[in-house]
C-alpha positions, -999 to +999 in steps of 0.1 A: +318+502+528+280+492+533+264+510+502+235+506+475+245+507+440+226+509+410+242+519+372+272+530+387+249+555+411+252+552+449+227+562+482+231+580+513+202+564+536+191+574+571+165+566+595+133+588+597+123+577+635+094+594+634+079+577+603+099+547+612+110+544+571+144+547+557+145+579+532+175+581+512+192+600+482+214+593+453+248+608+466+272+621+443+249+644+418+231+679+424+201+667+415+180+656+439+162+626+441+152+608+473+130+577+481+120+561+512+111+524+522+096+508+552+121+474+549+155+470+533+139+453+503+116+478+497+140+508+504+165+488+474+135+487+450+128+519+453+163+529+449+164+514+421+131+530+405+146+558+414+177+557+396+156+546+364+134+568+366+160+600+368+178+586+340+146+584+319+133+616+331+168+634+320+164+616+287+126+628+281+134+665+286+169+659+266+192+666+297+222+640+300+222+626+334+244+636+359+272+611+365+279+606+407+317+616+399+336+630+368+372+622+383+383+653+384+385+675+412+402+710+415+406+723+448+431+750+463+461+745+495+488+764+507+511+767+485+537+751+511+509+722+514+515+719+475+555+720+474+552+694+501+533+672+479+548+678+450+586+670+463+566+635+481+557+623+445+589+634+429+601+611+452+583+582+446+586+585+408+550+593+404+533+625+389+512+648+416+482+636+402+486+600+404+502+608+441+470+629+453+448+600+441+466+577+460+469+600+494+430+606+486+423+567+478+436+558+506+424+583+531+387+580+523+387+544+529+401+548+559+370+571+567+345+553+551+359+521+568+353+539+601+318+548+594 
């Protein structure tokens, strides 16, 4: 995966054609916070400004930055979806937690990789 990274914070980038700049935002948090660059150097820089200056901002009005991911995720499925899943990692000796990381490990880098 082709990705910034800055203090464990990550981008999503595009390309503004009609400005001709790359705008991006840090992915992972509900905050938002973009920035924009005309070159790859610059659009890193101000990445990284961007990061420090969202933690430094949460810390001046005594907010706690948001982290991009928490690790843990709740989400519903049919329950026949969930017996399925829970009988697979039975199987393999491993909890259902530890087998849905793998099953979700594994299938986001197979999307990410096809990005």
């Amino acid at each position: 995966m082709n990705a910034m990274s800055h203090r464990g914070y990550l981008a999503r980038v595009e390309f503004d054609a009609g400005d001709r700049i790359f705008v991006g935002h840090i992915a992972g948090i509900n905050d938002v916070v973009g920035f924009h660059g005309e070159s790859v150097t610059e659009l890193e820089s101000a990445f990284q400004a961007a990061v420090d200056d969202y933690v430094e901002a949460c810390g001046k009005v005594g907010k706690s930055p948001e982290k991009p991911y928490s690790g843990r995720v709740m989400f519903r499925v049919d329950p026949s979806t969930h017996a399925r899943a829970a009988l697979a990692a039975q199987l393999r000796g491993l909890s259902l937690n530890q087998w849905a990381e793998e099953a979700l490990n594994k299938q986001a880098g197979a999307d990410l990789a096809g990005r």
